[in-house]
MARDRENSE-172716 format. One record per residue (C-alpha): residue in three letters; y negated, z negated, x negated. Coordinates in steps of 0.02 Angstrom, whole numbers, plus 50000, padded with zeros to 5 digits. Layout:
N
ALAYZX
...
***
This chain:
423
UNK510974994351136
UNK509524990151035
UNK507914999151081
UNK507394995950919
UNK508955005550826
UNK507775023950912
UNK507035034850802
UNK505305033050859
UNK504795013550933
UNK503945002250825
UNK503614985150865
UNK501844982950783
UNK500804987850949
UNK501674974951020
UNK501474960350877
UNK500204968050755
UNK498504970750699
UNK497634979650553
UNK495774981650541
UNK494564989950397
UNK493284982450315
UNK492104990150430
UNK493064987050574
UNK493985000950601
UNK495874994650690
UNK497455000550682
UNK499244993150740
UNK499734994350561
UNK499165000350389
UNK500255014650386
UNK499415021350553
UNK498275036950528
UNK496595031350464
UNK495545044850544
UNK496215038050726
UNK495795020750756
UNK496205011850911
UNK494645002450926
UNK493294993050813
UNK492934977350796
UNK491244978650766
UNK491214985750946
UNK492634975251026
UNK493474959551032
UNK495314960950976
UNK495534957251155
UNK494824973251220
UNK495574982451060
UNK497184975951109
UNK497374985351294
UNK496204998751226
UNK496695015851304
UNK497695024451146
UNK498605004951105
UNK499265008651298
UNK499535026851271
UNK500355021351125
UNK501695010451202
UNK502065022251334
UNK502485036251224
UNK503695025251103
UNK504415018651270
UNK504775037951317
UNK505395038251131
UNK503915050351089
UNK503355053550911
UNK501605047250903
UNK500765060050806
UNK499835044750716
UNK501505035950653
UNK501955052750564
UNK502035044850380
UNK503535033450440
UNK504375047850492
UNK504075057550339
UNK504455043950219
UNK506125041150332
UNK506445060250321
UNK506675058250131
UNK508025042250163
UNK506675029150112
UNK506655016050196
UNK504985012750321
UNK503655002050367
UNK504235003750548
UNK505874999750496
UNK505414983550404
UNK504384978550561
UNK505904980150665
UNK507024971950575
UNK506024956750525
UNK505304954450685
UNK506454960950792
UNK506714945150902
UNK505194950450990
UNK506034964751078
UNK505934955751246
UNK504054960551215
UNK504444979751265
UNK505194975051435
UNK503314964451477
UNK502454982751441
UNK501464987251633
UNK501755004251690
UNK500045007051604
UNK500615003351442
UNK499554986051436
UNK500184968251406
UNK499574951551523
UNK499684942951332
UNK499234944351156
UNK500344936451031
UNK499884940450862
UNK501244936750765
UNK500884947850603
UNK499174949850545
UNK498584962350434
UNK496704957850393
UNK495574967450277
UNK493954957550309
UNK492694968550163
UNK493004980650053
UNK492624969949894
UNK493544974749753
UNK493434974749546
UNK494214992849532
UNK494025009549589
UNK495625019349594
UNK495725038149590
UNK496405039249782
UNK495525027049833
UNK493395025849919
UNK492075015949963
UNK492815009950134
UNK494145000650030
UNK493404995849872
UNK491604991549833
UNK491604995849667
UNK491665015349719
UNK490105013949797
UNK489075020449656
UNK490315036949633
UNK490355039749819
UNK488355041249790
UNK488285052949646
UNK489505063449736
UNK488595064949903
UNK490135056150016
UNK489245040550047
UNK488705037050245
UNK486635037050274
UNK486255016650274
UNK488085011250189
UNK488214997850076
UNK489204994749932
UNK489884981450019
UNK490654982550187
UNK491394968250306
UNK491594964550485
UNK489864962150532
UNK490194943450620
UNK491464936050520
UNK491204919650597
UNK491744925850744
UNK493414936950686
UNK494044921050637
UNK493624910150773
UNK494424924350864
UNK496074922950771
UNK496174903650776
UNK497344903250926
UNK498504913650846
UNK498744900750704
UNK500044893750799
UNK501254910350826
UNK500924920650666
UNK502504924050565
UNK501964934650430
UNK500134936550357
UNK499804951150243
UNK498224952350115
UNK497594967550049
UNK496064975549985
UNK494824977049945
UNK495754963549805
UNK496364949449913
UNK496154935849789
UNK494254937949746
UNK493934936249932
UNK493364920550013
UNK493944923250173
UNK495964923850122
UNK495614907150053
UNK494724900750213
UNK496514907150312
UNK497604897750188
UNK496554883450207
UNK496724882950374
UNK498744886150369
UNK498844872350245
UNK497744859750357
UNK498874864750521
UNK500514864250430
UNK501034881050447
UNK501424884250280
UNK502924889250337
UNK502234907250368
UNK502734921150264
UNK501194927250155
UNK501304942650097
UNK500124950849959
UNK499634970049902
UNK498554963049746
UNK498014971249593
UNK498354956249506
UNK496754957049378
UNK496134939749406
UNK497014923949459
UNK495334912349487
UNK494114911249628
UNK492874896349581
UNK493824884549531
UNK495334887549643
UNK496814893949571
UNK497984904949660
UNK499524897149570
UNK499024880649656
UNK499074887249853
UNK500734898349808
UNK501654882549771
UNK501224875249937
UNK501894890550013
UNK503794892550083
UNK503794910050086
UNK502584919949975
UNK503024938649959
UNK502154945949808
UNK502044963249765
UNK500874965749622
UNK500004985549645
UNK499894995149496
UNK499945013749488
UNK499995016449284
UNK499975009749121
UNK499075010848961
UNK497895023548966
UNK498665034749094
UNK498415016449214
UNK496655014449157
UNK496195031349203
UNK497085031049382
UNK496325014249415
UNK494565011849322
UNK494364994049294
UNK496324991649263
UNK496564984049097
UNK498194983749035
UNK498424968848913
UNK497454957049053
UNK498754963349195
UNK500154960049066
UNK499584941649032
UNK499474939449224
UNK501214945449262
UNK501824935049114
UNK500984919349178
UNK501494921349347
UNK503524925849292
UNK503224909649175
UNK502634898349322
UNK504254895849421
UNK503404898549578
UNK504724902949702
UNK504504918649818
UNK505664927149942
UNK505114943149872
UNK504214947749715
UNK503934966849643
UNK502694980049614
UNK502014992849726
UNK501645009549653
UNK500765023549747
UNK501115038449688
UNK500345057749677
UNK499955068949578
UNK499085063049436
UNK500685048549394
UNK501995059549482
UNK502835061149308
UNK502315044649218
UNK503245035149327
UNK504845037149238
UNK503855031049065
UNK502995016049158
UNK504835011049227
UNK505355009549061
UNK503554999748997
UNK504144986949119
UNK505784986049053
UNK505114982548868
UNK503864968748926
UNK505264962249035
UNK504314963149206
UNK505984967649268
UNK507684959849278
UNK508654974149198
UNK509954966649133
UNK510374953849249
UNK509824963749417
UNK510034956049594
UNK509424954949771
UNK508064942149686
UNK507744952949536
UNK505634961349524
UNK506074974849639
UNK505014992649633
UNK504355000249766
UNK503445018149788
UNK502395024649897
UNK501825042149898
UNK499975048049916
UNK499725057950085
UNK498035056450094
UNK496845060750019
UNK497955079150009
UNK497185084549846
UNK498285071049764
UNK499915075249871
UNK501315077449757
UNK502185088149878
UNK500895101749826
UNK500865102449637
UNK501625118649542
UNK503585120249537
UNK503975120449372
UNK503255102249347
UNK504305097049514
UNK505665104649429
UNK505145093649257
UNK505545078149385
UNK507195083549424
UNK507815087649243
UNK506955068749200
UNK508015064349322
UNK509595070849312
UNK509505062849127
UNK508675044049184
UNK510425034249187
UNK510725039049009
UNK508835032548968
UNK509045018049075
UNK510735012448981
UNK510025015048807
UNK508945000948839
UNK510274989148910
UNK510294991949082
UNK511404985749194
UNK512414998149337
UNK511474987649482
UNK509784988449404
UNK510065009249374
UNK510715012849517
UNK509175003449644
UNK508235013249517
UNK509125031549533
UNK508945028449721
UNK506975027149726
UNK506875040049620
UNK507995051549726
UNK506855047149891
UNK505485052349763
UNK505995067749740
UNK506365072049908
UNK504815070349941
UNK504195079549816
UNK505135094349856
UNK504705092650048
UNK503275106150042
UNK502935119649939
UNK501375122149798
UNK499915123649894
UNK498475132149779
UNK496975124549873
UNK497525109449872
UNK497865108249681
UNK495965119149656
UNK495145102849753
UNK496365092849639
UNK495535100849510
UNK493815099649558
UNK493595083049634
UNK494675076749465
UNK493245084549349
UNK491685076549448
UNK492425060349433
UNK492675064149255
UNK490825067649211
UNK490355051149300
UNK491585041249233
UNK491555048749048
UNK493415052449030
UNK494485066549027
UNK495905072249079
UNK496375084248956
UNK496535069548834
UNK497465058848951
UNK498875066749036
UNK500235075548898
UNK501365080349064
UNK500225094449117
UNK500015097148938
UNK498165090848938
UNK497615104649048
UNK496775104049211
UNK497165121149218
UNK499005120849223
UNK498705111949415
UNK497915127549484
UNK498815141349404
UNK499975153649530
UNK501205154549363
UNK502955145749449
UNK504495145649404
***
């Protein structure tokens, strides 16, 4: 039997890097960010690589251990989603052979890097409510005004020799499967460029790329994006948007809604092929209950394939807010967890009014149902909705919007987040 079919192994220690903007590194992007397994400002990916906790690591997944790190996999698998470890596995499971060449310390005589998951700076053109300065330079000035800012941080953050990161990866040109680009925003940096450059020169555009973008603009120079997707066997695209309208440009300050619009049309009009193509929404407290509305937004401005759903339609896909805790879902009053569920138990009929098809409902009922297990996984915490509360009104005096005009689902009311009134 398959190692791989446990509970608790992953293969990404054994494939996979992730690194921060400052250097920070993880075996993947779902790992806890407050435990790093090295830094690359520190170490080579070498050294990172048989770094005491990557070994300790291995071990315990050999022992089938939980590793306390891993724990949003197993939460988001407790709910019957469907997890980053378990797309690891199954997409790269052919490495298995990989756990049988583990030493009885845990470390491994090779490195093959065979997914990459590189977040070289934090530059980015928007500043999203969950978000900070370690992923997006454009919070730097906020993270000042509110005290949270490192002594001697700049606004901009990247691995302090560059040069070398990618003269470090350059060898592993030649056994990378799967490259994923993040933020910061991807497609402003230079440095995702320089990589597909380099694939492009060593023909190894066979690779699957794989993009968390925000989608707000297509141009760098005078390079187009368009223009290196179409070289490109295997582009997966998943366009990251947590809102829209107003209730978007509030969760994600910079968003603008008729430019993201244009984008997605362009791209849907450009008959670039992909292996995978959808939006990723994160989800907490402040869209918990605009997700239903934005669902049906994309329906009317046919960014999804409704009426003619299959396994190459846009697909969806959500993933909840864990941290920071203030804008946990799990946490918010029960009354407005129980305003999900009665959404919910009425969504098909909504869904059908507009022309749905059964295939396209039912993918859609599904998400929703992992949603709202995972809402209902914890109980309302008061101090986490107070900080909810206050963090979400500091923001608002440096920002100059408001809440109370924005969000009709807590009837425009910060108050009705903190209140002990349940039902």
């Amino acid at each position: 039997m398959s190692k791989l079919k446990g509970d608790t192994i992953c293969l990404a220690p054994w494939i996979s890097i992730h690194n921060w903007p400052d250097g920070k590194t993880y075996p993947c992007c779902l790992w806890d960010s407050n435990d790093p397994v090295g830094n690359l400002n520190e170490s080579s990916i070498e050294e990172i690589w048989n770094s005491d906790k990557m070994k300790q690591t291995r071990l315990g997944m050999l022992k089938d251990e939980k590793i306390s790190s891993c724990s949003r996999c197993y939460e988001i698998e407790s709910t019957g989603d469907y997890s980053y470890r378990e797309r690891i596995n199954r997409l790269h499971g052919k490495y298995e052979n990989y756990l049988n060449d583990t030493n009885e310390d845990g470390s491994l005589d090779y490195m093959n890097l065979h997914l990459w998951d590189l977040r070289i700076s934090n530059f980015c053109n928007l500043k999203c409510r969950s978000c900070g300065s370690e992923l997006s330079s454009s919070w730097y000035q906020d993270a000042k005004a509110l005290g949270v800012i490192p002594e001697g941080r700049k606004s901009l953050i990247s691995i302090s020799d560059k040069s070398k990161f990618l003269d470090d990866i350059e060898r592993h040109y030649k056994c990378v499967d799967e490259i994923y680009f993040a933020g910061g925003e991807p497609l402003l940096m230079p440095e995702h460029y320089t990589i597909l450059d380099r694939l492009i020169d060593l023909g190894r555009t066979d690779v699957n790329i794989r993009y968390s973008t925000n989608f707000s603009k297509l141009t760098f120079g005078k390079k187009h994006i368009f223009d290196y997707w179409k070289q490109f066997n295997n582009i997966e695209l998943y366009i990251s948007v947590d809102g829209v309208g107003k209730i978007g440009e509030y969760i994600r300050k910079g968003f603008d809604n008729e430019i993201f619009g244009q984008n997605v049309k362009a791209f849907r009009e450009s008959g670039i092929p992909t292996t995978s193509f959808g939006y990723t929404v994160t989800y907490g407290v402040l869209n918990i209950l605009h997700l239903f509305d934005m669902v049906i937004d994309f329906m009317k401005r046919d960014f999804l394939d409704y009426k003619t759903f299959n396994h190459l339609s846009p697909t969806l896909v959500f993933n909840p807010i864990t941290y920071p805790p203030h804008y946990d879902c799990k946490f918010i009053p029960d009354r407005f967890k129980s305003a999900f569920k009665e959404r919910l138990n009425n969504y098909a009929y909504e869904l059908r009014e507009l022309g749905a098809c059964d295939g396209f409902i039912k993918s859609t009922l599904d998400k929703f149902k992992a949603i709202d297990n995972f809402v209902h996984s914890s109980s309302y915490n008061q101090e986490a909705m107070d900080k909810c509360v206050e963090v979400t009104k500091l923001i608002d005096n440096l920002r100059s919007e408001s809440f109370n005009e924005i969000f009709p689902y807590y009837n425009n009311d910060y108050n009705n987040l903190n209140n002990n009134n349940n039902v």
